[in-house]
N, C-alpha and C positions, 0 to 999 in steps of 0.2 A: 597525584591527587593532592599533593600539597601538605600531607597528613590527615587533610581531610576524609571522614567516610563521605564524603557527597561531593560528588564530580561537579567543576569549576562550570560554570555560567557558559562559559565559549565551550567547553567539552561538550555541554548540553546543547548549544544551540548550532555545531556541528554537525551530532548528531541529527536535531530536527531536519536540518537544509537535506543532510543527507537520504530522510527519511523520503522527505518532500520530493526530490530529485529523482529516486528511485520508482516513486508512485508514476511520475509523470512519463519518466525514460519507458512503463512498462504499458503506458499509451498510447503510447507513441508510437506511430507506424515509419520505419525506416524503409524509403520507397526501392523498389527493385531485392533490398535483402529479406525484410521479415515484414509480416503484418502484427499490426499492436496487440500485444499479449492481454492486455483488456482493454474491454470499453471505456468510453467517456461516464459512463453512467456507475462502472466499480471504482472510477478513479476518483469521482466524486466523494463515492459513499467511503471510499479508505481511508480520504481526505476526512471525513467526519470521525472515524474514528483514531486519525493518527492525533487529530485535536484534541480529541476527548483524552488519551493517553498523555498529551502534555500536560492538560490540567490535574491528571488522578498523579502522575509521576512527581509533580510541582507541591502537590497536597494544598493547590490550590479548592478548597472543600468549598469554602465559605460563595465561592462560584458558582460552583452547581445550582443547576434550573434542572430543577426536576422533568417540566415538559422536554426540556433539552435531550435527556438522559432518554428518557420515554422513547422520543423518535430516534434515538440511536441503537435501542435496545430490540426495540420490535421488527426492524424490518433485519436483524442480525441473520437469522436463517437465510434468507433468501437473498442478501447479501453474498452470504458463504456459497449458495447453491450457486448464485451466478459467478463468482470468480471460478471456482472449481471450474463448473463447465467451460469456462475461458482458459484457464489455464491446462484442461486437458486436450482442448480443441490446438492450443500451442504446440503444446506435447506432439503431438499428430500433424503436425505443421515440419516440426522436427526431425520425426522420423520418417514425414515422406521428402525430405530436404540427403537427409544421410542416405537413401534408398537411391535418389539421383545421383547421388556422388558415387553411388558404389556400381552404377552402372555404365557411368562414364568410364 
């Protein structure tokens, strides 16, 4: 980190691609092996708050739009409610994947 307490610009925007890449990858339906671990619609909304996290992380403040914040704030449950159910629907994707295998 260079002695720095605050990781270099490229560390940082590493990071983001990485973050960006991962949202997408869990998308993304890989044909014949898996179906996409969420929708178009949470990949979105992650998207809204993997942004919102560059900005609070950057303490870029002086940015904030409060109606911004507002609609990222309010629809957070129901965000949460739908990855969950996507991600345990995964889950269950999973172990009827391991169940095939062990039958074979």
């Amino acid at each position: 980190m260079n002695g720095s307490l605050l990781p270099s610009m490229a560390m940082f925007q590493k990071e983001q691609i990485g973050i960006r890449f991962y949202i997408q990858q869990m998308a993304a339906e890989i044909t014949v092996i898996r179906p996409a671990v969420i929708s178009e619609k949470s990949q979105l909304a992650l998207e809204d708050y993997r942004g919102f996290r560059h900005i609070v992380r950057n303490i870029y403040t002086f940015h904030f739009d409060s109606s911004k914040i507002q609609n990222i704030v309010e629809p957070i449950n129901d965000v949460f409610s739908q990855v969950r159910v996507e991600l345990i629907s995964f889950a269950d994707f999973l172990e009827q994947q391991a169940e095939i295998g062990k039958q074979e």
